[in-house]
C-alpha positions as CSV (number, residue, x, y, z in Angstrom):
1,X,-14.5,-17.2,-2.0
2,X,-12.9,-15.3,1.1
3,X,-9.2,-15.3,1.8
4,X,-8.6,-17.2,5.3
5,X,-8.6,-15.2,8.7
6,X,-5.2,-13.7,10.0
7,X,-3.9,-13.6,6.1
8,X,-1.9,-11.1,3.8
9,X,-5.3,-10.6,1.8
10,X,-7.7,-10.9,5.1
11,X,-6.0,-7.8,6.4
12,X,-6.5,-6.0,3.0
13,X,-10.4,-7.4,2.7
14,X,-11.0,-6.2,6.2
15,X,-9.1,-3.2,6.1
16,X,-10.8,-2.2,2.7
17,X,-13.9,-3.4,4.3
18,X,-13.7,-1.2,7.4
19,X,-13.2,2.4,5.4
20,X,-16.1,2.0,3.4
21,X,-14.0,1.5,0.1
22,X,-14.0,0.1,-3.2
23,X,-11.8,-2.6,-5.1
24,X,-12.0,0.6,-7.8
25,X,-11.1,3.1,-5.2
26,X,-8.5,1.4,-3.6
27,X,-6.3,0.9,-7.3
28,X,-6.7,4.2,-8.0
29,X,-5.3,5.4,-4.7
30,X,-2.6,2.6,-4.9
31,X,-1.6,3.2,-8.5
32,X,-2.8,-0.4,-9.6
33,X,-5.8,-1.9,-11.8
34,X,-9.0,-3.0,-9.8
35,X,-7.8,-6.6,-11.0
36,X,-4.7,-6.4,-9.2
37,X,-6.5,-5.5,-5.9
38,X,-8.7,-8.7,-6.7
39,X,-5.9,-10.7,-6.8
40,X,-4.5,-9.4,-3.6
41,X,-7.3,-10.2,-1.4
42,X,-7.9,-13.6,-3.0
43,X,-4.3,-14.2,-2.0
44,X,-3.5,-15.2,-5.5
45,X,-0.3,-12.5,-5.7
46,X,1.2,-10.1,-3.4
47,X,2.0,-6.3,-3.6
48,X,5.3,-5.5,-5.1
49,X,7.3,-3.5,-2.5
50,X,7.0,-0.3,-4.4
51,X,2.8,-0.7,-3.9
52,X,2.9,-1.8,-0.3
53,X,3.9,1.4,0.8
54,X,0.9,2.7,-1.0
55,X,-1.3,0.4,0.1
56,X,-0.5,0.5,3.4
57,X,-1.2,4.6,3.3
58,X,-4.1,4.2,1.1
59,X,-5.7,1.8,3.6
60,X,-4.5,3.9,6.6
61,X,-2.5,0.7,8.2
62,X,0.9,0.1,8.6
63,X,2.9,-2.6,6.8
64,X,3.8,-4.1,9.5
65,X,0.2,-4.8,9.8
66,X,-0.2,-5.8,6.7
67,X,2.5,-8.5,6.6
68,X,1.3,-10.2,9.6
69,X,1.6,-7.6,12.6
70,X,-1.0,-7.5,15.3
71,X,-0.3,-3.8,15.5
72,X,-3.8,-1.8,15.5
73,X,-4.8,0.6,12.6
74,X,-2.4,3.2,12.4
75,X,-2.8,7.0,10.2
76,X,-0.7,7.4,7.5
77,X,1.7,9.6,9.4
78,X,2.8,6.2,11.3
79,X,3.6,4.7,8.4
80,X,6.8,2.3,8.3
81,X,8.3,0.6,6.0
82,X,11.0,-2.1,6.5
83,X,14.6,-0.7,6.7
84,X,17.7,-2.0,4.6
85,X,20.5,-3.6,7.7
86,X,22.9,-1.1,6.8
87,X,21.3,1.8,6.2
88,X,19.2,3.8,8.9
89,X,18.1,5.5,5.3
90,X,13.8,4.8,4.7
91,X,13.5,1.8,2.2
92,X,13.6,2.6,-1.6
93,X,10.1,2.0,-1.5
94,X,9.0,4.9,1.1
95,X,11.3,7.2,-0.8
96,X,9.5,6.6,-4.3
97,X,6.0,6.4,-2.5
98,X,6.5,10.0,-1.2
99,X,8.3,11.5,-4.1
100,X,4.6,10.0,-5.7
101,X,2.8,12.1,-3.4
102,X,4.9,14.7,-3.6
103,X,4.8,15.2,-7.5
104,X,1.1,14.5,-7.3
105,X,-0.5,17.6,-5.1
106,X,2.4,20.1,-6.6
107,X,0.7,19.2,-10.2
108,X,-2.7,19.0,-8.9
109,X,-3.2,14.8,-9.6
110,X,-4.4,11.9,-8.1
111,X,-1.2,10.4,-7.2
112,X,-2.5,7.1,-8.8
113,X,-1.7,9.3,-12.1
114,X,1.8,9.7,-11.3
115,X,4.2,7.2,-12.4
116,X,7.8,6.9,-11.0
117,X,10.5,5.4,-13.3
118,X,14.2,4.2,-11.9
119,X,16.8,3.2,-13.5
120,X,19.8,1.9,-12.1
């Protein structure tokens, strides 16, 4: 079964579809298991926000474009993520997502081997 056109798991389907890349390939650049890539793109679930950063990198889109924006693909370097009202600051999410990265080339790792754990 394919997810409908113009839909959260279209645009991950297509987007997947369009680099050449595997459900396998995709959750280990997200940080997730190949089942809960599955599950995206049959529009069962949706990506928590601390994976639709990653996603959106690891599929080289924005979010915006994932949650329904008719933006164009757009490199990682564009990346946004949505912005707290009061706060000019980069959403938790971003932060976490490139502290991810971050940790991930200075140990020499796939960043779907580094976890990031908050408490608060």
């Amino acid at each position: 079964m394919s997810p409908r056109p113009n839909t959260f798991s279209a645009r991950i389907l297509t987007s997947r579809h369009a680099l050449g890349m595997s459900k396998s390939a995709l959750a280990r650049e997200v940080g997730v298991s190949p089942t809960c890539i599955w599950n995206w793109e049959e529009g069962n679930t949706e990506p928590r926000a601390d994976n639709m950063s990653a996603l959106a990198r690891a599929l080289q889109v924005s979010v915006n474009f994932l949650e329904g924006g008719s933006e164009p693909a757009a490199s990682p370097a564009d990346e946004t993520v949505p912005q707290t009202r009061t706060s000019n600051l980069p959403h938790l999410s971003q932060i976490i997502a490139d502290a991810k990265e971050t940790v991930a080339k200075a140990a020499g790792l796939p960043t779907y081997k580094v976890r990031i754990t908050l408490d608060y």
